[in-house]
N, CA, C and O atoms as CSV, one atom per row, in Angstrom:
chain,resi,resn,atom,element,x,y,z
A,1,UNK,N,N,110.081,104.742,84.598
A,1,UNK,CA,C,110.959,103.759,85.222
A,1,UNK,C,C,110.215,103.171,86.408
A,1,UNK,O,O,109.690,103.904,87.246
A,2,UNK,N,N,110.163,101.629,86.487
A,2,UNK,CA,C,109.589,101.248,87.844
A,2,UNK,C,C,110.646,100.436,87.901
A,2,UNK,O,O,111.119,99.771,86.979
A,3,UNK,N,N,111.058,100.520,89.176
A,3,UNK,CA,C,111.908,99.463,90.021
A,3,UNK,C,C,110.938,98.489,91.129
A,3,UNK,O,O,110.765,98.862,92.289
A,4,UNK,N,N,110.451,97.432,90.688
A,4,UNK,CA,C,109.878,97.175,91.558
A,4,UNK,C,C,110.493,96.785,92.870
A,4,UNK,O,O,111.659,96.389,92.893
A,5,UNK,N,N,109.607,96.896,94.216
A,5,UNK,CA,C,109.655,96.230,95.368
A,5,UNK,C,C,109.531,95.029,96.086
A,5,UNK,O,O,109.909,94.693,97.208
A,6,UNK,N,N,108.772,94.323,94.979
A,6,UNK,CA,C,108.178,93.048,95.323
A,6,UNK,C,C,108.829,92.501,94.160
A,6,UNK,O,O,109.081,93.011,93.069
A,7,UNK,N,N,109.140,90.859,94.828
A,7,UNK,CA,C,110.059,89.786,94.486
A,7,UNK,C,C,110.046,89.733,92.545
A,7,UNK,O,O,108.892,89.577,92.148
A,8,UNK,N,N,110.509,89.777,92.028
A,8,UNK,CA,C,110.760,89.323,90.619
A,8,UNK,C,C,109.906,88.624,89.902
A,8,UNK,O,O,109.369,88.899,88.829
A,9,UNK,N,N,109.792,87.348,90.837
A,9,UNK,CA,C,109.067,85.901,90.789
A,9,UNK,C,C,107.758,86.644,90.472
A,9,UNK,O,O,107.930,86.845,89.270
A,10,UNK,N,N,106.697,87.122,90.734
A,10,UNK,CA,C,105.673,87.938,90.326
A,10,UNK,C,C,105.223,88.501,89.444
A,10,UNK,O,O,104.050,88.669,89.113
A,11,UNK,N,N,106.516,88.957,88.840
A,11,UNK,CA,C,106.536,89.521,87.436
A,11,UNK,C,C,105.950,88.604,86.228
A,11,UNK,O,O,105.727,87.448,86.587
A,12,UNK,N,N,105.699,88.849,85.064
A,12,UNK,CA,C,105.011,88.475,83.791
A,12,UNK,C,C,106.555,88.541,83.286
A,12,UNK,O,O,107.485,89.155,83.807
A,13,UNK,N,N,106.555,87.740,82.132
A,13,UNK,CA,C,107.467,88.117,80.966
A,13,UNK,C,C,108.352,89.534,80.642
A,13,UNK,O,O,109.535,89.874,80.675
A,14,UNK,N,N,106.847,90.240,80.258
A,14,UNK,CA,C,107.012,91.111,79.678
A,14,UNK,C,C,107.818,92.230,80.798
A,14,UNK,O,O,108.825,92.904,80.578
A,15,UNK,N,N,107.180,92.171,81.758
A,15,UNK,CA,C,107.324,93.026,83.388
A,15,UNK,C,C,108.862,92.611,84.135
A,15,UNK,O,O,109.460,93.373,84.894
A,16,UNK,N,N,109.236,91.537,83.822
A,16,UNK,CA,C,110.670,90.993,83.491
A,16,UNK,C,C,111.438,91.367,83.275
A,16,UNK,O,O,112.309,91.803,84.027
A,17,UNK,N,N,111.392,91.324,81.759
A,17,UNK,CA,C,112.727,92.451,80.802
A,17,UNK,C,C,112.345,94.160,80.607
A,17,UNK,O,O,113.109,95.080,80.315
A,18,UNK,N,N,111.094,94.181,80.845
A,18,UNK,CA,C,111.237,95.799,81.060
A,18,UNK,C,C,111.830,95.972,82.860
A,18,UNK,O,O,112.335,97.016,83.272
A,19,UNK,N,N,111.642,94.813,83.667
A,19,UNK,CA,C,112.339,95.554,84.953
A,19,UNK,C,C,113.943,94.935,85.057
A,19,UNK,O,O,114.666,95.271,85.995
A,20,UNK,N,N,114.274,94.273,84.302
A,20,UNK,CA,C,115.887,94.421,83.631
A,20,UNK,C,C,116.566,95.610,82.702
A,20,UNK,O,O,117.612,96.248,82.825
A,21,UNK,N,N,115.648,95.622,81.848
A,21,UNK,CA,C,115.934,97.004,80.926
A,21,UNK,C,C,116.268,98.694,81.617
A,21,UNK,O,O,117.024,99.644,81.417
A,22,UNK,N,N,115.134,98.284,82.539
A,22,UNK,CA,C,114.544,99.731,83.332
A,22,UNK,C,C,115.900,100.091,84.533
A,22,UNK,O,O,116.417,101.162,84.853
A,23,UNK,N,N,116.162,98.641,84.991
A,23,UNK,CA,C,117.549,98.361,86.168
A,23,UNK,C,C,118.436,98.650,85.588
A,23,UNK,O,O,119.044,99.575,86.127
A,24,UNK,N,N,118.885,98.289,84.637
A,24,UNK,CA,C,120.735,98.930,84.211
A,24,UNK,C,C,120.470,100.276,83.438
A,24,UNK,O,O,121.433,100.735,82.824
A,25,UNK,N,N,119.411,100.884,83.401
A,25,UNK,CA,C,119.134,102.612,82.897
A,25,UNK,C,C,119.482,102.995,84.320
A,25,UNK,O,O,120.500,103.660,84.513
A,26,UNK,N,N,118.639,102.590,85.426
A,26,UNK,CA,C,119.045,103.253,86.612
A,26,UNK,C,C,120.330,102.885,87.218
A,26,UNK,O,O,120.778,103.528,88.168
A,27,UNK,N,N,121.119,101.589,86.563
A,27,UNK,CA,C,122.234,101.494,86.975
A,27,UNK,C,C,123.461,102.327,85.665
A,27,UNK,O,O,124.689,102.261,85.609
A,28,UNK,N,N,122.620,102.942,84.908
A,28,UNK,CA,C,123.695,103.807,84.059
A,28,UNK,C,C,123.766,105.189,84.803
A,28,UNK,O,O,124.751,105.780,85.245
A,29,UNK,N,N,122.700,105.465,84.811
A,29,UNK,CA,C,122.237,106.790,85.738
A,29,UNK,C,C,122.909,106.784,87.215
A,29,UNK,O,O,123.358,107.837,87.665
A,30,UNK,N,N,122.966,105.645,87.920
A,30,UNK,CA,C,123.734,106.315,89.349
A,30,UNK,C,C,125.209,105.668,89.061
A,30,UNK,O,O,125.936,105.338,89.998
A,31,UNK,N,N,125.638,105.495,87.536
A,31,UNK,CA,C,127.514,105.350,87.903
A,31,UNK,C,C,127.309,106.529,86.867
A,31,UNK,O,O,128.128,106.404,85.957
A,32,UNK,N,N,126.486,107.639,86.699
A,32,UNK,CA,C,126.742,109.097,86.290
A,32,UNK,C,C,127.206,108.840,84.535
A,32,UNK,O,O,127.894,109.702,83.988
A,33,UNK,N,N,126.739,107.545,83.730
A,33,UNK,CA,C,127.023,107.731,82.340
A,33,UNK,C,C,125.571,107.927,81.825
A,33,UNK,O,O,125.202,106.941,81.188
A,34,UNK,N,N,124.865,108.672,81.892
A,34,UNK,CA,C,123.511,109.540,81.314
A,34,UNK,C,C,123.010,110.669,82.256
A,34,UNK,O,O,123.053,110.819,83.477
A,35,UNK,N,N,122.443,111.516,81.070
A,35,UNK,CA,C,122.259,112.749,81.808
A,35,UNK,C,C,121.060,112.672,81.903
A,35,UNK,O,O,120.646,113.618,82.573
A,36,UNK,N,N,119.879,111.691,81.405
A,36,UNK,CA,C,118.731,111.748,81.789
A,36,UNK,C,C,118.237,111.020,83.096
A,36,UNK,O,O,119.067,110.535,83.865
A,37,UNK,N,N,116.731,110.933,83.376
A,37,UNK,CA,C,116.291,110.395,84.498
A,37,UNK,C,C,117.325,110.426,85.704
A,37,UNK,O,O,117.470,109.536,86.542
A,38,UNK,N,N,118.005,111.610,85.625
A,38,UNK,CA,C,119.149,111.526,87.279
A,38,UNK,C,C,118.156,112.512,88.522
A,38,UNK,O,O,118.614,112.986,89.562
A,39,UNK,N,N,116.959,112.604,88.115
A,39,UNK,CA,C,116.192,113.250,88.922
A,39,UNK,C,C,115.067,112.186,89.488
A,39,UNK,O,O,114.210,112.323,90.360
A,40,UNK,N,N,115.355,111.251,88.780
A,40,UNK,CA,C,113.824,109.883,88.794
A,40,UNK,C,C,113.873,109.592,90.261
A,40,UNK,O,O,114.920,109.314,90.846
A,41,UNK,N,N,112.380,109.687,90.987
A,41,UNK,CA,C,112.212,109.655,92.353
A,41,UNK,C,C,112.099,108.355,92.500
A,41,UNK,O,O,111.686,108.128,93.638
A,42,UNK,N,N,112.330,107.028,91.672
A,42,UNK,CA,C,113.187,105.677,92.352
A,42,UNK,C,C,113.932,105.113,92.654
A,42,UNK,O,O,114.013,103.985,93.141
A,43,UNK,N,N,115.139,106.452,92.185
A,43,UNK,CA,C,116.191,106.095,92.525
A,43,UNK,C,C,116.636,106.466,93.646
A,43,UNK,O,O,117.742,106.072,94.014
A,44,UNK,N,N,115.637,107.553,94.661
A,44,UNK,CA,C,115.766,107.893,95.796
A,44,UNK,C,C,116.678,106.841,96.856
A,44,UNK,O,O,117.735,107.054,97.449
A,45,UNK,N,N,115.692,105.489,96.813
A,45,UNK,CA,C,116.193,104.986,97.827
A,45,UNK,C,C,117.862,104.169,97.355
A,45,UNK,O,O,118.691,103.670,98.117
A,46,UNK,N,N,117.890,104.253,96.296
A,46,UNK,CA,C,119.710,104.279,96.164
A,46,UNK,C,C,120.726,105.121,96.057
A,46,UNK,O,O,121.877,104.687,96.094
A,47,UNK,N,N,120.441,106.567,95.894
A,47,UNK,CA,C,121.232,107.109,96.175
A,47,UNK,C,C,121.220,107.311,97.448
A,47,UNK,O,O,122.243,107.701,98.012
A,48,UNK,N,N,120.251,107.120,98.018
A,48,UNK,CA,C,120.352,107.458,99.634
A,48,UNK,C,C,121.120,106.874,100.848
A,48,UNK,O,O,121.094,107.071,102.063
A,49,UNK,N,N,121.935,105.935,99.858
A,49,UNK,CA,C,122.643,104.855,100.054
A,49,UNK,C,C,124.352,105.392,100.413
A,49,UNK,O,O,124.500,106.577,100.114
A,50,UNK,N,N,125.108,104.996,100.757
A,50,UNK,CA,C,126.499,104.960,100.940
A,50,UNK,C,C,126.802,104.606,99.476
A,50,UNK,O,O,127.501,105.393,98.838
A,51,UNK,N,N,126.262,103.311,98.791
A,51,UNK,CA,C,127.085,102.719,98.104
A,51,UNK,C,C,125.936,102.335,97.024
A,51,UNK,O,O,125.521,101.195,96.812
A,52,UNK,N,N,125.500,103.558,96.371
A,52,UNK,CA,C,124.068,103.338,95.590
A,52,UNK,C,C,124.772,101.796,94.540
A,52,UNK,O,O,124.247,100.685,94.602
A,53,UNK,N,N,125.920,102.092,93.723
A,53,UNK,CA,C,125.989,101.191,92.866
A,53,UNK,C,C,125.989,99.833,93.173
A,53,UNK,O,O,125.594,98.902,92.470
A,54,UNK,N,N,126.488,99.808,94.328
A,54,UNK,CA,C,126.654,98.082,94.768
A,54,UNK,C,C,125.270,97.923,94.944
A,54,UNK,O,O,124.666,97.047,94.325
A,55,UNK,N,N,124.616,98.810,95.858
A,55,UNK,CA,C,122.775,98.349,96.052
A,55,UNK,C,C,122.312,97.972,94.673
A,55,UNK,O,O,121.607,96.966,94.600
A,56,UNK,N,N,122.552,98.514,93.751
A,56,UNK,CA,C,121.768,98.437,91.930
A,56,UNK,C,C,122.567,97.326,91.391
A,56,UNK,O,O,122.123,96.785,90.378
A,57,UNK,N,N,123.560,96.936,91.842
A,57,UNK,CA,C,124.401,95.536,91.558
A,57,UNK,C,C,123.573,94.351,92.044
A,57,UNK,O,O,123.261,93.366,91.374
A,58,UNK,N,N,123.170,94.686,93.728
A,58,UNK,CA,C,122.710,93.314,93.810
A,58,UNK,C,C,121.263,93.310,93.727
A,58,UNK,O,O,120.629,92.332,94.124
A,59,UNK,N,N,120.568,94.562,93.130
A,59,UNK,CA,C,119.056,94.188,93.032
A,59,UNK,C,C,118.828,94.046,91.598
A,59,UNK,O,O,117.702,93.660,91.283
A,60,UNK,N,N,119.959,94.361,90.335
A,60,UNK,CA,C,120.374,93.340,89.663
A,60,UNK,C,C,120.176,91.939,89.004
A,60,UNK,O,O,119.653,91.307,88.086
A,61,UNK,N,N,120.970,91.898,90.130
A,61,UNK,CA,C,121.403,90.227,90.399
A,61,UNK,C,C,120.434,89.539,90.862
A,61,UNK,O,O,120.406,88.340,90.586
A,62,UNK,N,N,119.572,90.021,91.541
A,62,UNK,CA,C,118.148,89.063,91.876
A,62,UNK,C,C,117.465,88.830,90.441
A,62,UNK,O,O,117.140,87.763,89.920
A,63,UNK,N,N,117.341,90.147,89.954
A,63,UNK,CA,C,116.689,89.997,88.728
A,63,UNK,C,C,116.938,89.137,87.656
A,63,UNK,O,O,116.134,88.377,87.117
A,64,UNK,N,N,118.304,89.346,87.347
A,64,UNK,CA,C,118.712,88.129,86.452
A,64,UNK,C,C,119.151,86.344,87.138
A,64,UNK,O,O,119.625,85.385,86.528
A,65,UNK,N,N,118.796,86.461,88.435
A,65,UNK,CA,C,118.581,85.096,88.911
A,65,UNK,C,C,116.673,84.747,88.542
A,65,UNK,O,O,116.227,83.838,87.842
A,66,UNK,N,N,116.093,85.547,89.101
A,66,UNK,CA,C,114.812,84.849,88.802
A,66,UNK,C,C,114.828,84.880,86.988
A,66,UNK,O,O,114.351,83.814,86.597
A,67,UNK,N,N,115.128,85.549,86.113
A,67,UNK,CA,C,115.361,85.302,84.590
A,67,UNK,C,C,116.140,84.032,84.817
A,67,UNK,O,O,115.339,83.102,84.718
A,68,UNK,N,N,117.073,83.687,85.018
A,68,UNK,CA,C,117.974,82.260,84.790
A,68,UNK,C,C,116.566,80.962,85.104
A,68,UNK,O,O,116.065,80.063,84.428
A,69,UNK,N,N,116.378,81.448,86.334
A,69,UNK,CA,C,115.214,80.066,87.129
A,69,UNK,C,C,114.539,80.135,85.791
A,69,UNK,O,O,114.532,78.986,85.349
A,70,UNK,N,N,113.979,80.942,84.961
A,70,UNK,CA,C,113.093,80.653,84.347
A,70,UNK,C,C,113.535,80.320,82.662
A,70,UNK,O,O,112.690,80.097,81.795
A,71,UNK,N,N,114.815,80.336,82.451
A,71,UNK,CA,C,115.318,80.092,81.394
A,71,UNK,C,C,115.894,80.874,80.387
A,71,UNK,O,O,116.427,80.499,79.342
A,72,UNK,N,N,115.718,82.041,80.837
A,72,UNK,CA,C,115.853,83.443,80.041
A,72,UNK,C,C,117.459,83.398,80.162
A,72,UNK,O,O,118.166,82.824,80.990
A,73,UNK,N,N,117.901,84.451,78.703
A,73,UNK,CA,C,119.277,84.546,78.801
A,73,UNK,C,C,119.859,86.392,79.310
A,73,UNK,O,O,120.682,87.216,78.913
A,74,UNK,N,N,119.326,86.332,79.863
A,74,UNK,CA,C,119.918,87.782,80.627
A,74,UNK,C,C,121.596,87.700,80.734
A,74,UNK,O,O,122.290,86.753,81.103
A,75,UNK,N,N,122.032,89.174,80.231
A,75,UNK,CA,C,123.484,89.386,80.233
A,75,UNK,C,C,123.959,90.168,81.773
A,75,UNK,O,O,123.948,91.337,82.158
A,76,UNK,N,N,124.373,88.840,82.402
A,76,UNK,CA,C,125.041,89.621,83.578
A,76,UNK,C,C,126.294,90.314,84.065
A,76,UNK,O,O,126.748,90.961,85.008
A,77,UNK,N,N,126.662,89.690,82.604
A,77,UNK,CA,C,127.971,91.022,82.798
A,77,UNK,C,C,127.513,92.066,82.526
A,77,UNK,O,O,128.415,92.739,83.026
A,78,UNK,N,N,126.504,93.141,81.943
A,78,UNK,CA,C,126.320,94.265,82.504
A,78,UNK,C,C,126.150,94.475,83.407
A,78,UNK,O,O,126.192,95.703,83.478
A,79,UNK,N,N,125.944,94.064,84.354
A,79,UNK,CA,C,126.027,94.637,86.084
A,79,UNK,C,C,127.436,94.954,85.952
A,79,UNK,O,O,128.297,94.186,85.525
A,80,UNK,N,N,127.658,96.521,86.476
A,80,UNK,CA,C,128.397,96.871,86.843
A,80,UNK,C,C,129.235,96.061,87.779
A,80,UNK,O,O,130.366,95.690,87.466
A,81,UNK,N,N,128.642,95.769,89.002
A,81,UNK,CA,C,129.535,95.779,90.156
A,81,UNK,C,C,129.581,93.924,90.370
A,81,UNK,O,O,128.827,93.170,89.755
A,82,UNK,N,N,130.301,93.612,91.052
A,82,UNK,CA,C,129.560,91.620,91.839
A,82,UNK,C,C,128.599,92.165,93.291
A,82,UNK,O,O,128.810,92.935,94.228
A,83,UNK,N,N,127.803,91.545,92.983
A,83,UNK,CA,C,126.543,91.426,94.003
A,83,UNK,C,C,127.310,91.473,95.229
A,83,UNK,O,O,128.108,90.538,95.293
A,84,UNK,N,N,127.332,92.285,96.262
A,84,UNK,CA,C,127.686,92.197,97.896
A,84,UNK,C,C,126.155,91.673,98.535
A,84,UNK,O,O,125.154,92.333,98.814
A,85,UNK,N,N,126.420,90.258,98.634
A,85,UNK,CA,C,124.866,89.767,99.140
A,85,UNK,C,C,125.278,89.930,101.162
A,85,UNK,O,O,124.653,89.331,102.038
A,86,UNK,N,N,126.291,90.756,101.363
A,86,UNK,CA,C,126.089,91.093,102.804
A,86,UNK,C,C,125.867,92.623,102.715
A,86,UNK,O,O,126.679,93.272,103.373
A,87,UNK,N,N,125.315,93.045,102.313
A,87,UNK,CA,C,124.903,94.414,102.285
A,87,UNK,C,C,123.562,94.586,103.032
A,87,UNK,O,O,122.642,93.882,102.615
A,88,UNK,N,N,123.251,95.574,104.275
A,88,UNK,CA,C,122.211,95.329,104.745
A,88,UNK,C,C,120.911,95.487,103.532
A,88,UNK,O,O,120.973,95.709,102.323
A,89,UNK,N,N,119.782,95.273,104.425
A,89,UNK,CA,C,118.635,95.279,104.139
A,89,UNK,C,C,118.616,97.008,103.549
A,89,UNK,O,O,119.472,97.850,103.821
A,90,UNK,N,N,117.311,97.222,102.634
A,90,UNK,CA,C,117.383,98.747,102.219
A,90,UNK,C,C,115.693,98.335,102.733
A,90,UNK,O,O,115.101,97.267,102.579
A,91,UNK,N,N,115.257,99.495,103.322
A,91,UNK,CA,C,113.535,99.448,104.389
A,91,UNK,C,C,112.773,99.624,103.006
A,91,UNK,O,O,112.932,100.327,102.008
A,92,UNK,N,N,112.107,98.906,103.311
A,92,UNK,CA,C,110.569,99.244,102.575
A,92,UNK,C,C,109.378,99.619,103.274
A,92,UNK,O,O,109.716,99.534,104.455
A,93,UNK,N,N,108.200,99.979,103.240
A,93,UNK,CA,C,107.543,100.281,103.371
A,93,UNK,C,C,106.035,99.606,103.781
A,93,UNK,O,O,105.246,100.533,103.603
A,94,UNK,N,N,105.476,98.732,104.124
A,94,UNK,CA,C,104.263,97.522,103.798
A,94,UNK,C,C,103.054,98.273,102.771
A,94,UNK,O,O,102.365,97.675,101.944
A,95,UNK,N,N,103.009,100.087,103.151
A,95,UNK,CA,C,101.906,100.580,102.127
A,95,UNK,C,C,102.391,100.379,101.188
A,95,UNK,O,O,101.649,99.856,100.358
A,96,UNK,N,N,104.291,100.724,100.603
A,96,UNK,CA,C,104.178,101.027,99.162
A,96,UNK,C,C,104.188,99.441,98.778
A,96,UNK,O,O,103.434,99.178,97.841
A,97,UNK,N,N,104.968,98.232,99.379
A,97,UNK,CA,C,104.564,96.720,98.809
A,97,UNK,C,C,103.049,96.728,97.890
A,97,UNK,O,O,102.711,96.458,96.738
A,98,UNK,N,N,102.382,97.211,99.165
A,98,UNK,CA,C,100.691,96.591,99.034
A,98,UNK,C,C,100.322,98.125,97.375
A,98,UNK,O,O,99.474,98.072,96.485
A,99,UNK,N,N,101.062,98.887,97.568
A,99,UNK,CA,C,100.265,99.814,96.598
A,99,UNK,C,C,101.409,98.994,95.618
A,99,UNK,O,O,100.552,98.535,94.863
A,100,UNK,N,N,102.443,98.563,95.161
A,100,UNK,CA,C,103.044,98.169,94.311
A,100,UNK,C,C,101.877,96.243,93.627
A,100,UNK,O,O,101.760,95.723,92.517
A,101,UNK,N,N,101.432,95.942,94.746
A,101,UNK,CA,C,100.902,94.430,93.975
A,101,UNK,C,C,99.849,95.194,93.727
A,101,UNK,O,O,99.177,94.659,92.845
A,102,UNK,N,N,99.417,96.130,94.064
A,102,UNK,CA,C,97.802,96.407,93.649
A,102,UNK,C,C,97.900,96.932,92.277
A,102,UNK,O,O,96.904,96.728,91.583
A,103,UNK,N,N,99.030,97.660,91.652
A,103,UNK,CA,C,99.576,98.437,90.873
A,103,UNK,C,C,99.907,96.971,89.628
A,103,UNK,O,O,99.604,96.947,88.435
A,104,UNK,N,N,100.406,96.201,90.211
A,104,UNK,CA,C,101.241,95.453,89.614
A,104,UNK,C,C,99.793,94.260,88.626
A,104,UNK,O,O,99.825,93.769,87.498
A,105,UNK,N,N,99.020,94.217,89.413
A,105,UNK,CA,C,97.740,93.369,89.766
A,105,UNK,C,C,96.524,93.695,88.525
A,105,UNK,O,O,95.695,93.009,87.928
A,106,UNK,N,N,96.906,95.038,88.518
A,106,UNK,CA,C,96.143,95.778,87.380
A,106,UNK,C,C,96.933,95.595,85.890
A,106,UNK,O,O,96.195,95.453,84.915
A,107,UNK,N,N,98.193,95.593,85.700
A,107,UNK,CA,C,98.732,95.118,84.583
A,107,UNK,C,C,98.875,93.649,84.416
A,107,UNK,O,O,98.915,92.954,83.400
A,108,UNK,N,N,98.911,93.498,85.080
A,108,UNK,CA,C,98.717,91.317,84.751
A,108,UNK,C,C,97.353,91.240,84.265
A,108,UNK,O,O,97.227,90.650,83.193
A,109,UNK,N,N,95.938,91.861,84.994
A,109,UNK,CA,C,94.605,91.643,84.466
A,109,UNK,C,C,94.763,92.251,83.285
A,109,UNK,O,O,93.581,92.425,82.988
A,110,UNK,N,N,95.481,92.767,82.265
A,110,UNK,CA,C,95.533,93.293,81.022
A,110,UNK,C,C,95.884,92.318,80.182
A,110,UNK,O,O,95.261,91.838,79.235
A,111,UNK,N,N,97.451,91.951,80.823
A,111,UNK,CA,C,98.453,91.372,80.124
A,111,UNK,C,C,99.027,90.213,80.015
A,111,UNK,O,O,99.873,89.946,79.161
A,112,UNK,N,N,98.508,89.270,81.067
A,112,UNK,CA,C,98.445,88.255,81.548
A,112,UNK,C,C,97.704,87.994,82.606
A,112,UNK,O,O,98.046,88.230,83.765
A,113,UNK,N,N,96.087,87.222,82.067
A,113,UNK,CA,C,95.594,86.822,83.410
A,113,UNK,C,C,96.012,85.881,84.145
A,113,UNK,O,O,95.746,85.914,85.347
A,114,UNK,N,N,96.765,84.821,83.595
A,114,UNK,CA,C,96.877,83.869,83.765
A,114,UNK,C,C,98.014,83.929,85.644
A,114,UNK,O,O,97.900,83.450,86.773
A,115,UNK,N,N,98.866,84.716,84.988
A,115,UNK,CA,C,99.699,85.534,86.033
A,115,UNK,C,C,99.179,86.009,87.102
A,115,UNK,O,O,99.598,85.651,88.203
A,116,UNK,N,N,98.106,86.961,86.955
A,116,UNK,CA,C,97.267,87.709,87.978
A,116,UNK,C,C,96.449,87.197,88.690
A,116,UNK,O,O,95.964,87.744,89.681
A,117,UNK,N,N,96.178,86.068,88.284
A,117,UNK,CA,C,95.039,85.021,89.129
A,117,UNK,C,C,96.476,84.511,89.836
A,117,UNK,O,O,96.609,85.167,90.869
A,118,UNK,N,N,97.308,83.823,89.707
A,118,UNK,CA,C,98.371,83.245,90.488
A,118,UNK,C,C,98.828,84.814,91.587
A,118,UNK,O,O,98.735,84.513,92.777
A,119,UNK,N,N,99.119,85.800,91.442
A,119,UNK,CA,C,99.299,86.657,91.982
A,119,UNK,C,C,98.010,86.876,92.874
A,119,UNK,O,O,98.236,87.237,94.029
A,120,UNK,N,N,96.483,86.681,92.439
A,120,UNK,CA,C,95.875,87.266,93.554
A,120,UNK,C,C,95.425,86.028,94.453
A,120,UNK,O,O,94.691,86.200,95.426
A,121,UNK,N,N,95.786,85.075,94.170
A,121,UNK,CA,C,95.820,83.689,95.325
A,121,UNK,C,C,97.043,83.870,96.077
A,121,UNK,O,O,97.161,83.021,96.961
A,122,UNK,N,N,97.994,84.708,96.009
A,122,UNK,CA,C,99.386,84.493,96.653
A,122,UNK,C,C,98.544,85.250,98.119
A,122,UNK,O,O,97.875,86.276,98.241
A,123,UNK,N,N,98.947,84.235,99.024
A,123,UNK,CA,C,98.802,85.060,100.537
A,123,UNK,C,C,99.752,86.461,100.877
A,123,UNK,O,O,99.339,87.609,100.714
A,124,UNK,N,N,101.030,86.120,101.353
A,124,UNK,CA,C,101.594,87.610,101.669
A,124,UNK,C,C,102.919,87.696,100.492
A,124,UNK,O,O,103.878,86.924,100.521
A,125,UNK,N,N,102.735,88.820,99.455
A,125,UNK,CA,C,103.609,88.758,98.778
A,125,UNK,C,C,105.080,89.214,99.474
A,125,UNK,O,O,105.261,90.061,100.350
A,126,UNK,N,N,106.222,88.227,98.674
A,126,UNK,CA,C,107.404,88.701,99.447
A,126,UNK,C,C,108.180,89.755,98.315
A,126,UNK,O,O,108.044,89.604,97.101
A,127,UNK,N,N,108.874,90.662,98.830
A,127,UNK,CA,C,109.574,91.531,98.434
A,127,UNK,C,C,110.850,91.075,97.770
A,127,UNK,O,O,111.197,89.915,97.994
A,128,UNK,N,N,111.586,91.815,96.996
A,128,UNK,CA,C,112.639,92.103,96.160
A,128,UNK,C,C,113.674,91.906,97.437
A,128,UNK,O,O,114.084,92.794,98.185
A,129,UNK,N,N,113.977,90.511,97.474
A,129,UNK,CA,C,115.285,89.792,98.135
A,129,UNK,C,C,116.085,91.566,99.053
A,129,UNK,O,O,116.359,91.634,100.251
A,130,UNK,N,N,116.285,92.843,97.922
A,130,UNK,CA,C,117.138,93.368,98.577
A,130,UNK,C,C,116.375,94.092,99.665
A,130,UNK,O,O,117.073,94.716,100.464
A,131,UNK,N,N,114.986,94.120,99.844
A,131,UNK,CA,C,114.297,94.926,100.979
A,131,UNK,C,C,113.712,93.947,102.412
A,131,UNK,O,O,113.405,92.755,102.399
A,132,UNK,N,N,113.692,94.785,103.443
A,132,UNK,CA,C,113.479,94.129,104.626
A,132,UNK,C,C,111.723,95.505,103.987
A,132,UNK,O,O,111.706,96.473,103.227
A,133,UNK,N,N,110.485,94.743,104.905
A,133,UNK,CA,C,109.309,95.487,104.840
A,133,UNK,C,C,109.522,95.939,106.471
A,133,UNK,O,O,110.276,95.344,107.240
A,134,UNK,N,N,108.808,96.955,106.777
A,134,UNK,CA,C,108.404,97.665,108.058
A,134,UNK,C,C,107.156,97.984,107.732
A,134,UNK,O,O,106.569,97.960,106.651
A,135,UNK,N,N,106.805,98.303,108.864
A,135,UNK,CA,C,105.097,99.213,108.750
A,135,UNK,C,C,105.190,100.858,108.434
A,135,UNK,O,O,105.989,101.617,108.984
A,136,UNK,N,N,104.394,101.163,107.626
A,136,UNK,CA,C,104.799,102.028,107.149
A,136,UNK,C,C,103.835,102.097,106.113
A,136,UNK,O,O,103.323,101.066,105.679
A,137,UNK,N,N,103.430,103.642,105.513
A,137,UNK,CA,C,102.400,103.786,104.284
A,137,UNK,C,C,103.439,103.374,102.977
A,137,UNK,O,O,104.502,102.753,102.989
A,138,UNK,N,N,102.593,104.054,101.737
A,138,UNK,CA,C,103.259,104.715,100.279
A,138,UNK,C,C,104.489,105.708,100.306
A,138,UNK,O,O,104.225,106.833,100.732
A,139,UNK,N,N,105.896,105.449,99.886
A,139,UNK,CA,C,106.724,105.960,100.458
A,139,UNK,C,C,106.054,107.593,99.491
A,139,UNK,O,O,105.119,107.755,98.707
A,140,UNK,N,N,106.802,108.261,99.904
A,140,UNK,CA,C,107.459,109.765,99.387
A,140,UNK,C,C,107.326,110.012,97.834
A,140,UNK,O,O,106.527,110.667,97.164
A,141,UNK,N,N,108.550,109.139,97.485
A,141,UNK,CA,C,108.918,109.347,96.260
A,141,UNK,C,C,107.648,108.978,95.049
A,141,UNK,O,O,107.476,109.585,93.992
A,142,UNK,N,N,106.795,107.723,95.603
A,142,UNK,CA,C,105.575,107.361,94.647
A,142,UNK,C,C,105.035,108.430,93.961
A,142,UNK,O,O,104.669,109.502,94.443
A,143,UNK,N,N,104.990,107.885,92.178
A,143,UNK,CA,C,103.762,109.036,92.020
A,143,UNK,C,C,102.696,108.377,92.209
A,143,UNK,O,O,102.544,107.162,92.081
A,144,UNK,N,N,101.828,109.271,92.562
A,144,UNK,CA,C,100.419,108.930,92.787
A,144,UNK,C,C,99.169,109.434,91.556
A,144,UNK,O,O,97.983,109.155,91.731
């Protein structure tokens, strides 16, 4: 399971609907209808949450907005919840951003160069609408 950190917009196709696919597994997993991956260390930073499901609602909802911008038909009535777009910021990290495009950077040069050259001209990549960045390494939960 990767949830990414960094903005949607970045993503490939393919990196797209597997991080839609991958989002409502972890949004089955924290409203407790599967018994697998309830140990997955990305979901750390939502359960760590008051209100993990609304957080997985509106990071979501980013997702299937950048799918719409691009024409895709993503089903948003599976989101559980409606997006609370006043929900604070959830912290990120600037190491794990930078270890997530470097990560991310290596599957586009596979899978799309075309992508990865646009990704490695991007000056400062921006994050997944639901995170504010701080300074800070590779969180915790990363495997390495």
């Amino acid at each position: 399971m990767r949830l990414w950190s960094l903005h949607p917009k970045y993503l490939d196709r393919m990196g797209l609907v597997a991080l839609w696919r991958e989002g409502l597994l972890a949004q089955k997993v924290l409203a407790g209808k599967t018994k697998g991956y309830t140990q997955h260390p990305q979901l750390l930073r939502f359960k760590s949450t008051d209100a993990p499901l609304a957080y997985i609602s509106l990071y979501l909802s980013e997702v299937c907005d950048e799918a719409t911008a691009r024409n895709y038909q993503f089903n948003r009535a599976k989101i559980l919840k409606s997006p609370d777009k006043d929900l604070p910021a959830l912290i990120l990290n600037r190491g794990q951003l930078q270890y997530e495009v470097q990560h991310l950077k290596k599957k586009l040069e596979a899978r799309d160069p075309e992508k990865a050259r646009t990704l490695n001209n991007t000056g400062r990549v921006q994050p997944h609408p639901l995170f504010k960045v701080v300074a800070g390494d590779v969180t915790s939960w990363e495997i390495r």
